[in-house]
N, C-alpha and C positions, 0 to 999 in steps of 0.2 A: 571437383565437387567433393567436399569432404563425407566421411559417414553419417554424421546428422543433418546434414543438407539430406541428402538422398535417403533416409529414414522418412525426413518429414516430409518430401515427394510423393513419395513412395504412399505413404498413410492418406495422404488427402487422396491419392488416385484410388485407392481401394480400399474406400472405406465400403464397408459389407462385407469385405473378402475374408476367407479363411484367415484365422491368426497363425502367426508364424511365430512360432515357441523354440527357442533357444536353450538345448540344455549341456552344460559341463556336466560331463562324468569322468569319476578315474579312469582310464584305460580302461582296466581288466575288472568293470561294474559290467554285471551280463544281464540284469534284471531291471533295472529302472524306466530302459528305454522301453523294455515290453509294457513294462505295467502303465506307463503312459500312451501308449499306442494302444493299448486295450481299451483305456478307460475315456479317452479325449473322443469326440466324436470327430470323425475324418468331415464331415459335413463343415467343422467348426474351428479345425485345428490344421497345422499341421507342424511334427515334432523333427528340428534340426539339430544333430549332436555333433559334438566336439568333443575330445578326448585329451585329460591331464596326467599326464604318467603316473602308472600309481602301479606299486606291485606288493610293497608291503604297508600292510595297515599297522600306523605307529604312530606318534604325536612329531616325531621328528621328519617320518616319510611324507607325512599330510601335511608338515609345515614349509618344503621342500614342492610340493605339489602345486602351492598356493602362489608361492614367491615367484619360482621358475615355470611351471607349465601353465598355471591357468590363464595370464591374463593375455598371452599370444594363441589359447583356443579361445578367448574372448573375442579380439580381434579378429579370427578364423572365421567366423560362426558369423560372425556379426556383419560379413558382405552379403548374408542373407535378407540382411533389413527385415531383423525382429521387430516384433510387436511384446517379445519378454524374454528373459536370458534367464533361463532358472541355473544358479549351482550347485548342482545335486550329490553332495555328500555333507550329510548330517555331522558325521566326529570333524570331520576337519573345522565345521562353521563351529563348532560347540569350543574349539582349544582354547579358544582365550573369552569368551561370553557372546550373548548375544547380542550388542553392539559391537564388539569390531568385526563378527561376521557379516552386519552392516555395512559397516565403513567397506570391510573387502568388497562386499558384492556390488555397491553402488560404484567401486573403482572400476571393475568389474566393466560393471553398464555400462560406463562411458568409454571402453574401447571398445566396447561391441554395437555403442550409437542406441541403444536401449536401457528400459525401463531394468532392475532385476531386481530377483527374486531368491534367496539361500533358503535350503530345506529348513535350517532352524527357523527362521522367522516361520514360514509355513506351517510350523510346528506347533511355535508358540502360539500362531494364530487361532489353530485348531483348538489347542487345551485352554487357550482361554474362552473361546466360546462355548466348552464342555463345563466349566467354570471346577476343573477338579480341581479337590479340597487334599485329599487322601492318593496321590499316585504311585503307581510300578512302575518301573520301568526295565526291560528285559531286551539285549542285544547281542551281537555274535561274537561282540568285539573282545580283547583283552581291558584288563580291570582300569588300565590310567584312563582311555577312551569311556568307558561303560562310567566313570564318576569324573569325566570331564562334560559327557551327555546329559546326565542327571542335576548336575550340578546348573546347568544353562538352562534346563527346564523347568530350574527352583525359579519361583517368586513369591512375593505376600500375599498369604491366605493357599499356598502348594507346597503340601509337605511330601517327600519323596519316600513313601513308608517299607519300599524296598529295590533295589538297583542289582540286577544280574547278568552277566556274558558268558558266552561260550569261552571265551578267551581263543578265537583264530585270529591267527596274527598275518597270514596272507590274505591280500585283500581278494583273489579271486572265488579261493575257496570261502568267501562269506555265503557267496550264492549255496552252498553243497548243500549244508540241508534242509530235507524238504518240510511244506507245512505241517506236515505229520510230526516232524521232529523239531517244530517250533512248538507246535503243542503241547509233546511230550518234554520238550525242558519249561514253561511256563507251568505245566499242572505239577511238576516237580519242585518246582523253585517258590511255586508262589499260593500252593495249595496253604491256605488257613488263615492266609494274609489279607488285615482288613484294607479295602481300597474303594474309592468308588471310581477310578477309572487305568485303565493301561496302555501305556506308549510305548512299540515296539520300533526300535531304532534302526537306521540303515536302510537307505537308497540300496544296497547289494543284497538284499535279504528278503525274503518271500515271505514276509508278512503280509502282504497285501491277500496274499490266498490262504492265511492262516486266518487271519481278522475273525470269520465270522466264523470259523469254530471256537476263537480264544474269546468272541461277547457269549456264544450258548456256557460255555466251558462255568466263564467266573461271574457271568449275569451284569456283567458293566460294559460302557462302551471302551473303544478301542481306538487307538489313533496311532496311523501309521507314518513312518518318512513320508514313501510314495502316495498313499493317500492324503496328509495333507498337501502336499503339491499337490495333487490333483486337484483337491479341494481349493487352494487357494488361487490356482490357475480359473479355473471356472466360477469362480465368485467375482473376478476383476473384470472378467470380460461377458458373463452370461448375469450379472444382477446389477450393472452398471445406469 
């Protein structure tokens, strides 16, 4: 029996059942999977991960990540008999635009016998239903990452009115700092700056607990990697 035979099995026997969510992450991402297991209701979900070697964050390590580890954690993952294969790192989907992080993730699904889903589309899903005119955007990443991000979140009628990173270049240490210190480089960087809304980049990064002091902070909403996966996770299967 191949993997989509036994996916589509599998779906007709348990339809009502918990969904079974598929997520790639770099190795050494220590935040993603929390902020997903925080936010999915266990009643509704449930989150199976696979890991892509990743140690350092670079356009040439993430392009190395893609080629060679991802699509055998796809196939990993995917004897779980997903219901969706999220691949959850934002700079890697952004290196060449928002359609060929497409192309990959939908390569992606089919060895894993599932639907998938890449942070950027989830991204892009999010800022288009926010409909911003004027965006920030603010990451931990070094400068090629941080306006190769920006750059995939352009579209007509989205002007990027400012684009800033911490510049770490290990991808473990993206986790290191805390919300507080996501705050304080956002109030630093982007105090005066007109904008009606801000994207904080990176599945490894604790934006998710920074969010709602960074909307009281600059009085706009906020859209995060892991919040829009979350977001877009729960719109496919909870407004269906």
């Amino acid at each position: 029996m191949t993997i989509q035979t036994a996916v589509a099995v599998d779906r007709k026997a348990s339809a009502g059942a918990r969904k079974r969510i598929g997520l790639l992450v770099p190795s050494s991402n220590t935040v993603m999977e929390n902020d997903l297991h925080a936010a999915l209701p266990k009643s509704h979900y449930t989150i199976h991960t696979a890991r892509m070697y990743l140690v350092t964050c670079t356009r040439d390590c993430e392009i190395d990540m893609i080629d060679g580890y991802a699509p055998k954690a796809a196939e990993d993952v995917g004897t779980a008999r997903l219901d969706l294969l999220v691949f959850g790192c934002t700079s890697a989907g952004s290196l060449f635009g928002a359609a060929h992080d497409k192309k990959v993730c939908d390569g992606l699904g089919e060895r894993a016998g599932s639907p998938a889903l890449g942070t950027l589309s989830a991204v892009n899903e999010a800022l288009a239903r926010r409909n911003f005119a004027r965006m920030a955007v603010l990451t931990p990443y070094v400068e090629d990452l941080t306006r190769a991000v920006a750059s995939a979140a352009t579209v007509p009628g989205r002007t990027i009115v400012a684009a800033h990173g911490m510049g770490i270049e290990d991808n473990f240490e993206l986790a290191t700092p805390t919300p507080e210190d996501i705050v304080a480089f956002a109030r630093d960087r982007l105090t005066g700056v007109e904008m009606d809304g801000l994207f904080v980049s990176c599945t490894n990064f604790r934006a998710v607990e920074a969010a709602p002091e960074l909307e009281r902070l600059f009085g706009v909403p906020v859209v995060t990697s892991n919040l829009a996966v979350i977001e877009a996770v729960r719109r496919r299967f909870e407004t269906a």
